[in-house]
Structures are given as structure tokens and as C-alpha cells.
N, C-alpha and C positions, 0 to 999 in steps of 0.2 A: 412032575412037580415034586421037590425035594422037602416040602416044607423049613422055611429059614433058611439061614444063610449057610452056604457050603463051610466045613469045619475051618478053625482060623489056625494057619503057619506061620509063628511069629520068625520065622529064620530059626538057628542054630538056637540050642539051649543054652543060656550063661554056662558059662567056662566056673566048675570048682574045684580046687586041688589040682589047678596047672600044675607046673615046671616050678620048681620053688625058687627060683633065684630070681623071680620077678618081685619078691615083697623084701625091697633092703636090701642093703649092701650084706655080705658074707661076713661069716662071725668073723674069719682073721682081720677083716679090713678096721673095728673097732680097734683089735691090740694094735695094727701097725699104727691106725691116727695117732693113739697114745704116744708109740715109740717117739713116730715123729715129730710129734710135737711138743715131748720134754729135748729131743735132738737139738728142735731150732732153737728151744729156751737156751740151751746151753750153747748155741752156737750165736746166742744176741750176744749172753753174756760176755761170751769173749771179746765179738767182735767188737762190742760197744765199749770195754775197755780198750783194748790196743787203741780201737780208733781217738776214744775220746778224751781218758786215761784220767776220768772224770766218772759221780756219781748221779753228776745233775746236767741234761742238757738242753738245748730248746725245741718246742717242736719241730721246727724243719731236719735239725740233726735226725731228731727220731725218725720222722719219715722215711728218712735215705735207707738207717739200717732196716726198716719194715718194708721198704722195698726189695733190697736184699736178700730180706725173710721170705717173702713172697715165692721171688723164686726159688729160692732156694726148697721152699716147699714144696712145689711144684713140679722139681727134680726129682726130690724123693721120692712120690708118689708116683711118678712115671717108673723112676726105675724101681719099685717096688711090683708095679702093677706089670710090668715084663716079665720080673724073679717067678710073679706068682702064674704067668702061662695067660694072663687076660688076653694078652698083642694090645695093639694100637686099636681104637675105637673104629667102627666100618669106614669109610670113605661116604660123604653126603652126596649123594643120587642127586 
């Protein structure tokens, strides 16, 4: 007879001061947002003149070149996130 119940194992002990690159993105990734994103400003700007070679246009105009933007953003951060040694995100198992 052991009196009460045999000691309790709750599994492993919570995890503190893992691996730090689980909380957020890495400092440089804030300056590169920035870059890139006075980049794309300056890449509406253009394009939405040549394209439009107007100050005022109507939504749907807008959409096209925010489409644009999109990708265009989208590139950048890829090929940023290659400069900086990340690779490509794992393959989904």
C-alpha cells in the first residue's frame, strides 16, 4: 500500500528560452519591409503615370496597377528571402 496516488508525470516540462527565431520575424526583415515598400511606392508612382499620365483615376484603373504591386511585392521578398540564405519554405508532407 503506497498511500495515494503514485507521483503525477505531466510529460516534458514547458519549453523556456528555446531557439529564438520562433518569436518574429528577424530584425532585418522589418528594414527590408520598409525598403520594399517605399520601392513599390515608387514603383506605383511611375507606373501609374506612364500608364495613366493622369492624377485622378477610377477604381478599376487602381486595381490593375495594385495588382501589379502585388506581385511585384511578392518577388521582392522572395528574392530577398534567397539573398538572405532562408531557401524556399520545406515542401508540405
Amino acid at each position: 500500500n503506497h498511500g495515494g496516488p503514485p507521483p503525477h508525470h505531466g510529460g516534458p516540462p514547458p519549453h523556456h528560452g528555446g531557439p529564438p527565431h520562433h518569436g518574429g520575424p528577424p530584425p532585418h526583415f522589418e528594414e527590408m519591409r520598409k525598403r520594399v515598400l517605399s520601392e513599390l511606392q515608387q514603383e506605383f508612382y511611375n507606373d501609374f503615370k506612364t500608364t495613366y499620365n493622369a492624377n485622378k483615376i477610377n477604381a478599376d484603373q487602381a486595381w490593375v496597377l495594385i495588382q501589379k504591386l502585388q506581385k511585384s511585392k511578392h518577388e521582392k521578398f522572395e528574392a530577398d528571402r534567397r539573398k538572405h540564405g532562408h531557401g524556399p519554405p520545406p515542401p508540405h508532407q
